[in-house]
C-alpha positions in Angstrom: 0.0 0.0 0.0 1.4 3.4 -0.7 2.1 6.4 1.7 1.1 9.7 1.8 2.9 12.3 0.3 2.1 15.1 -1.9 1.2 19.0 -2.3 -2.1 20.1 -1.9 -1.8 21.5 -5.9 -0.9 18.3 -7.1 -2.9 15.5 -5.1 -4.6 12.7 -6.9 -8.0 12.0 -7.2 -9.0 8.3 -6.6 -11.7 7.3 -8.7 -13.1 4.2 -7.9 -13.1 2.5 -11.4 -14.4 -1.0 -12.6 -13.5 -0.7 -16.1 -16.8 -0.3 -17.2 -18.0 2.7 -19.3 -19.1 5.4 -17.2 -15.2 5.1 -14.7 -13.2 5.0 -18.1 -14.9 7.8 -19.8 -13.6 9.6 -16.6 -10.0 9.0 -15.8 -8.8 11.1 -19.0 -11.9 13.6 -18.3 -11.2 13.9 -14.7 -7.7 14.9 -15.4 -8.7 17.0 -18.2 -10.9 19.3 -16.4 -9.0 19.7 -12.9 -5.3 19.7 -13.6 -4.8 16.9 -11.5 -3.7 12.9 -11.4 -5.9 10.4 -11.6 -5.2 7.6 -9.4 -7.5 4.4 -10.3 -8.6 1.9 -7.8 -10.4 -1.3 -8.1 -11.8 -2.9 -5.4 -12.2 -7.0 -6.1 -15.3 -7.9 -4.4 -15.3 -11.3 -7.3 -15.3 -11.9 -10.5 -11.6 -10.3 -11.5 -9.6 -13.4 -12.4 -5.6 -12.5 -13.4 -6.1 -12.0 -16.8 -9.0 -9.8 -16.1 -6.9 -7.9 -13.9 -4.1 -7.2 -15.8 -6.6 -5.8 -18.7 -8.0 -3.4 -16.2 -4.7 -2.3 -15.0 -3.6 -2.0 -18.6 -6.6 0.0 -19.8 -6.8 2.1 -16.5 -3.1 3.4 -17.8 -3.6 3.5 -21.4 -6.6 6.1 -20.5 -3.9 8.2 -18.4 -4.3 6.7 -14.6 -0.9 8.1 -13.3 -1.1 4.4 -11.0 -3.5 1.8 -10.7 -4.1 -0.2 -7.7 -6.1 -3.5 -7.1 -7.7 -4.4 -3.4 -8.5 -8.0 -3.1 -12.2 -7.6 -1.0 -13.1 -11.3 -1.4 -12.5 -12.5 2.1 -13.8 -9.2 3.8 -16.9 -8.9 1.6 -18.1 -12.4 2.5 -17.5 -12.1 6.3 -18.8 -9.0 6.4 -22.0 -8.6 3.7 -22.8 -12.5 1.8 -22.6 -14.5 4.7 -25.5 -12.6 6.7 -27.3 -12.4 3.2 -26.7 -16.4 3.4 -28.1 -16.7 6.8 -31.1 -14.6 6.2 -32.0 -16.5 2.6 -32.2 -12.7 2.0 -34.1 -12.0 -1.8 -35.5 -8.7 -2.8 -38.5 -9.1 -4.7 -38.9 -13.0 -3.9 -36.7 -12.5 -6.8 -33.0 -11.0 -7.0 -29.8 -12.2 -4.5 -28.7 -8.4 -4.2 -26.1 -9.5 -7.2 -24.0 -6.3 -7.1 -25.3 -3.6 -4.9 -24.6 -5.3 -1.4 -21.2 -4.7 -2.5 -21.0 -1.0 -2.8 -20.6 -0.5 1.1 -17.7 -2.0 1.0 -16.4 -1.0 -1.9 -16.4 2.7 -0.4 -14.8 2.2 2.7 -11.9 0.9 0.9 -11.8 4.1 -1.5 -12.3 5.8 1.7 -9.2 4.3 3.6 -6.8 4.4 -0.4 -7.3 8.2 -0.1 -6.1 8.7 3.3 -3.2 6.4 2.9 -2.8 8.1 -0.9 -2.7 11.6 0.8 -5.4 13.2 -0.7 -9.0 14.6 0.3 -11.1 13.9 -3.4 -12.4 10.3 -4.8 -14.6 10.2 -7.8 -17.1 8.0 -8.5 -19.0 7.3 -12.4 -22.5 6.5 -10.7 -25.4 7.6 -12.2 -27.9 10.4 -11.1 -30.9 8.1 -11.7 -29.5 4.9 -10.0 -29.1 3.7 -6.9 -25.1 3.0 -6.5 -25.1 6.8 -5.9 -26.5 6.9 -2.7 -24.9 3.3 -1.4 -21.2 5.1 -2.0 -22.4 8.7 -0.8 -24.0 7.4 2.0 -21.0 5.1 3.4 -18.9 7.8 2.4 -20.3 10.4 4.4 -20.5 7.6 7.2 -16.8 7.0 6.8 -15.0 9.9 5.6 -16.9 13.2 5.6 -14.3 15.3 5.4 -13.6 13.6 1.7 -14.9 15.6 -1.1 -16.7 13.5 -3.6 -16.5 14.3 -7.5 -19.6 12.7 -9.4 -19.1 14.2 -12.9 -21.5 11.5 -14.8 -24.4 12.3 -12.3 -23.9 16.3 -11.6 -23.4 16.7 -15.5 -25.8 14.3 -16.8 -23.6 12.4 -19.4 -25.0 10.7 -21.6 -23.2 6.3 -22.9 -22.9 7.7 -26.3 -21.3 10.9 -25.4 -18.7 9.2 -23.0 -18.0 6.5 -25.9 -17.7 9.2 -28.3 -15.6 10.9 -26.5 -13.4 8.1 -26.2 -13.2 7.1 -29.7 -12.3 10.9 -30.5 -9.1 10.4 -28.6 -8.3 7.4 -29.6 -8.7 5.8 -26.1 -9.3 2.1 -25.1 -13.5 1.2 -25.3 -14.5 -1.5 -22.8 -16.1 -4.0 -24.1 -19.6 -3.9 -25.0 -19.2 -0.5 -25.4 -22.3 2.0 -24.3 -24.6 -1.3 -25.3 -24.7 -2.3 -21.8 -23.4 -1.7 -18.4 -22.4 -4.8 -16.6 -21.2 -5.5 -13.0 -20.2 -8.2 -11.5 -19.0 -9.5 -7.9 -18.7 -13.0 -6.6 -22.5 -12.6 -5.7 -23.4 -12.6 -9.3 -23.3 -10.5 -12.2 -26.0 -7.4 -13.4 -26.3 -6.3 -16.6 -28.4 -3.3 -18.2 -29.0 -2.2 -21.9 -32.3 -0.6 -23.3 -34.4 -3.2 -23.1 -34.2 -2.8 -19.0 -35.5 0.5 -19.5 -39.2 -0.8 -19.8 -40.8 -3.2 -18.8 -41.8 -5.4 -21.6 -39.0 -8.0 -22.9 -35.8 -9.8 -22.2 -31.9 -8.8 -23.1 -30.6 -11.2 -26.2 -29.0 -14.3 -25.3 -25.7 -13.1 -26.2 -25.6 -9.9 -23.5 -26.1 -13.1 -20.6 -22.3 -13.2 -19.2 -22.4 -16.0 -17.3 -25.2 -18.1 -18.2 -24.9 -17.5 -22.2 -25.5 -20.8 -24.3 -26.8 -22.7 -21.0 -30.2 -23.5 -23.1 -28.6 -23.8 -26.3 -26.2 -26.2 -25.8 -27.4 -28.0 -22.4 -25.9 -30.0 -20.3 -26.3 -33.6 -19.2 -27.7 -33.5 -15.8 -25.0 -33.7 -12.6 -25.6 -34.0 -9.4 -23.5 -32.3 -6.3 -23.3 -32.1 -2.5 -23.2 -28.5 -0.2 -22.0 -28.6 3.1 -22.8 -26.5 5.8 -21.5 -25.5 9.4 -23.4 -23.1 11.1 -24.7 -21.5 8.1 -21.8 -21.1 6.6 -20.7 -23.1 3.4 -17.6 -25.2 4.1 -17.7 -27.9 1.4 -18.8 -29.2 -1.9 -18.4 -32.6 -3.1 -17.0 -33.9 0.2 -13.9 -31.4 -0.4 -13.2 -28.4 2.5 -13.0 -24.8 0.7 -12.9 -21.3 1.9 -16.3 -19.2 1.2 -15.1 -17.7 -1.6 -13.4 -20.7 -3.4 -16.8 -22.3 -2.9 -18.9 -19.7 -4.0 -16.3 -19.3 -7.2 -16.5 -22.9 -8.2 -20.0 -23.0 -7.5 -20.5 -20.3 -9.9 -18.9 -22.0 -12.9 -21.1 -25.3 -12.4 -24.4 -24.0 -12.0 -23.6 -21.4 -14.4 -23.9 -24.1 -17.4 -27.2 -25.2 -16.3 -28.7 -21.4 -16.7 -29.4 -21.5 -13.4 -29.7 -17.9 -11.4 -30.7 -16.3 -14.5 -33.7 -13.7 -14.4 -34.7 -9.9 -14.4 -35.4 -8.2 -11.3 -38.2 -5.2 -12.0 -38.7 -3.8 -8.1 -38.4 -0.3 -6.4 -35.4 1.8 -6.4 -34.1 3.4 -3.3 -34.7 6.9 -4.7 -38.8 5.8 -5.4 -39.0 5.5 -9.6 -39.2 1.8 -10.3 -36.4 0.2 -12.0 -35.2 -3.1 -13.7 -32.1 -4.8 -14.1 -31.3 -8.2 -15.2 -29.2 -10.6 -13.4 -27.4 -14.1 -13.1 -26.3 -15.2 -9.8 -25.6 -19.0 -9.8 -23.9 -19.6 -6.8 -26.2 -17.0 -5.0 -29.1 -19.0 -6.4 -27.9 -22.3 -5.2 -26.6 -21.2 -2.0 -29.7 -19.8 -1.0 -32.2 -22.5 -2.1 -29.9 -24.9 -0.2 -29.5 -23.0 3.1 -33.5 -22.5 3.3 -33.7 -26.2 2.7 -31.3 -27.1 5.3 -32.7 -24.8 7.6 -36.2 -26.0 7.1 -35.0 -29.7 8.5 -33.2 -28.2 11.8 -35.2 -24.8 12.9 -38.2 -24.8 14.9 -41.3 -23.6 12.8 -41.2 -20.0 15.6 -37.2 -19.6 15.0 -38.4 -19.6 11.1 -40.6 -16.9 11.4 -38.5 -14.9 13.6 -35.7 -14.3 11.6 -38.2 -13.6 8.7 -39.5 -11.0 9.9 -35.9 -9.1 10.3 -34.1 -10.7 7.1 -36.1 -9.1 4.5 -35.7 -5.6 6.3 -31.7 -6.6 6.9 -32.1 -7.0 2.5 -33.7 -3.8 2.9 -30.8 -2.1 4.5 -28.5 -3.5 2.7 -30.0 -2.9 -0.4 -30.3 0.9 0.4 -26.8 1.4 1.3 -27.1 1.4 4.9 -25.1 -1.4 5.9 -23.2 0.5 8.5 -26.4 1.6 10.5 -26.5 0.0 14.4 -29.2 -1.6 14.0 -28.0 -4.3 10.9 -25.3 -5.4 13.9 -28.6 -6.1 16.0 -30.3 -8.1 12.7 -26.9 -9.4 12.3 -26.4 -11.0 15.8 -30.0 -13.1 15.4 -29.3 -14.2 12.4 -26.1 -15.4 13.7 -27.6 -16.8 16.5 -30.4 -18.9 14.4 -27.7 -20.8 12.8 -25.8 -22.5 15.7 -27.9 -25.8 14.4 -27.6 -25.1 10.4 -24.8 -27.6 10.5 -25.3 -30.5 7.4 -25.6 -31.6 3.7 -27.6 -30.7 0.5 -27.7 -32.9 -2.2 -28.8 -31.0 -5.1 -29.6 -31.7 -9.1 -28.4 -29.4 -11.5 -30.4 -29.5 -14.8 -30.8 -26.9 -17.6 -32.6 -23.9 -16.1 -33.6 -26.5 -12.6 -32.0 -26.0 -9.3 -33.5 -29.3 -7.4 -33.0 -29.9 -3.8 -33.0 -33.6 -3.8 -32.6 -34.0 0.1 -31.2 -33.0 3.0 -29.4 -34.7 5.8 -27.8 -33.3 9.3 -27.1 -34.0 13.2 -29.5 -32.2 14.2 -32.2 -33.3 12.3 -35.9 -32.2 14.2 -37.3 -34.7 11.7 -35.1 -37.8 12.6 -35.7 -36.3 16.6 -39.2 -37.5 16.7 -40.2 -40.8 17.3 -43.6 -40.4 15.1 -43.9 -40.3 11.5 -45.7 -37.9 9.5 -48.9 -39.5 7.9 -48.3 -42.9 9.4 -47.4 -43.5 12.6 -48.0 -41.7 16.5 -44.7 -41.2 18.4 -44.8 -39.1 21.5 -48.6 -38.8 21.8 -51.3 -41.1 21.6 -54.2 -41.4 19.6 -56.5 -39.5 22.6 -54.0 -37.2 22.7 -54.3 -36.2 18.9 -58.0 -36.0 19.3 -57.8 -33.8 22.4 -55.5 -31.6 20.3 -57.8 -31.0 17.7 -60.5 -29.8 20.0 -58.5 -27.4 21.6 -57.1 -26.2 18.5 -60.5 -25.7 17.0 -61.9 -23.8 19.7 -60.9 -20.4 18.7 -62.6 -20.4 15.2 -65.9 -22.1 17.0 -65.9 -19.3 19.4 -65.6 -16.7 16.4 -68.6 -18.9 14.5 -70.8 -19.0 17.4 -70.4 -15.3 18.3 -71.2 -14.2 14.9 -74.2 -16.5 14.6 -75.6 -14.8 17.4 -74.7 -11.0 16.4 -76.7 -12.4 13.4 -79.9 -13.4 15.5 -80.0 -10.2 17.6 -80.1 -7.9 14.5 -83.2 -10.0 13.4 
């Protein structure tokens, strides 16, 4: 990491830069229009193999980044965001994993603490003023560092794909790929992409704008089968073999990318009000997810289930919005945590072209295997009497309600 050193005329500006459209178009326009170095930082949060890398790092100078730095957030952004999202089978919409934008939290505070250590007070940032990554940086940022100024040229000036890409080509400066077709993101939570046909409502993006996922139903594959392990909610294993969060989640993501699975378009409320629509792939999300619930489902009480409902959606919520850093997602945070001292097993599941299908489920503390009865067939801990006591008492509330009403009925007439 470097150290700070350098004259308040002359300071860099860190932009936070992905490689994508909007952060190229502004390391040479940065620079242009204040006289000062651009310094370019990516923060890895997944998806950034070596090769990917060393394009970014490559392009990032070719565009006039006096340095370019690379933070590997892997580790931290599990522990700190996806395993929490894990515990709380957290989807917004009933629909979308929170792909990219659970990210963007910590994604700042590391811009945050590369300025300070960089020796300067200005980041930049290329989010839009109609989307919501603007307020998740500005927010954390202002949480973090408020004494940072923050440059948002692409929001505050309203540029437009086409002009940035124009402007570009009129230089003769590197293009990302894709160019101002679409603007994809991706993290080791999954991958968004947007183009025009996320501006309404009505259709689908082409097969070949799918990043991931592309060719999964045109070429399918044969069927596999594979096994998820769990230790108190967290994923330790697949097929029998130990691996870090991350390596999981990254080898996850090339298998049940094949199948198509994770793939969809999420059309749900922004955190300024408008509605917006994005479309996503999130394989290992997707399968993670469906086989936590599942898992859970065999070793929570039907109460603890409910419980932590109620508080992971508003956690996804939070998180969602930017406000990962509030008290009160440490107080979500330590139930969640707290729910899963059981979650401890296996998932068998069965990958087949656009199918994710939990097959079974198997663990030590099994509430199914606890009981001596058996659903539908047989009485364990209670009789017979017992079962038919139950039901009368259990009934009693809705007679009550039916016999009250029947009289409110009769003294009207």
């Amino acid at each position: 990491m470097p150290e700070s050193a350098s004259p308040a005329g002359s300071k860099p500006i860190v932009l936070a830069y992905s490689g994508g459209l909007d952060t190229s178009f502004l390391v040479p326009w940065v620079a242009e229009n204040t006289g000062r170095p651009v310094i370019t930082v990516t923060v890895d949060t997944g998806g950034i193999d070596a090769a990917a890398a060393r394009t970014l790092a490559d392009r990032a100078r070719a565009l006039g980044a006096v340095e370019h730095y690379q933070v590997d957030a892997r580790a931290d952004y599990f522990e700190q965001v996806l395993r929490f999202l894990i515990m709380g089978n957290v989807k917004r919409g009933q629909l979308y994993p929170l792909c990219v934008g659970a990210e963007r939290v910590m994604q700042a505070q590391t811009i945050a603490r590369m300025a300070r250590q960089l020796g300067t007070n200005m980041i930049a940032h290329g989010c839009t003023a109609a989307g919501n990554d603007q307020v998740r940086f500005e927010v954390a940022l202002r949480t973090l560092a408020p004494d940072l100024e923050v440059l948002a040229p692409v929001r505050d000036k309203a540029f437009k794909r086409q002009e940035e890409l124009e402007y570009l080509k009129s230089r003769d400066l590197p293009v990302p790929p894709f160019g101002a077709a679409y603007s994809i993101n991706r993290g080791l939570w999954g991958v968004t992409i947007g183009g025009k046909e996320t501006l309404s409502s009505t259709g689908s993006i082409p097969d070949s704008a799918w990043v991931l996922t592309r060719e999964a139903f045109s070429n399918p594959r044969a069927p596999e089968r594979h096994r998820l392990s769990f230790e108190q909610g967290r994923p330790v294993g697949l097929d029998g073999k130990r691996l870090s969060p991350v390596e999981l989640i990254e080898s996850l993501e090339t298998i049940a990318a094949a199948f198509g699975i994770g793939r969809g378009i999420h059309l749900g409320d922004t955190i300024i009000g408008t509605k917006g629509r994005v479309a996503f792939e999130a394989p290992a999300a997707e399968t993670l997810l469906t086989a936590h619930r599942e898992l859970e489902k065999l070793v929570l009480t039907g109460r603890q289930q409910r419980i932590k409902e109620l508080v992971a959606q508003p956690y996804g919520d939070l998180v969602h919005e930017g406000q990962l850093l509030d008290p009160v997602c440490r107080d979500i945070e330590a139930l969640l945590q707290s729910s899963q001292q059981r979650v401890t097993g296996d998932v068998n599941v069965l990958f087949r072209p656009g199918n994710l299908f939990i097959e079974g489920v198997e663990s030590p503390y099994s509430l199914m295997a606890a009981s001596r009865g058996v659903y539908g067939e047989a009485v364990g801990e209670w009789t017979a009497a017992d079962a038919l006591g139950f039901s009368k008492i259990v009934s009693l509330t809705g007679v009550f309600a039916h016999r009250a009403g029947e009289r409110g009925k009769s003294a009207s007439t």
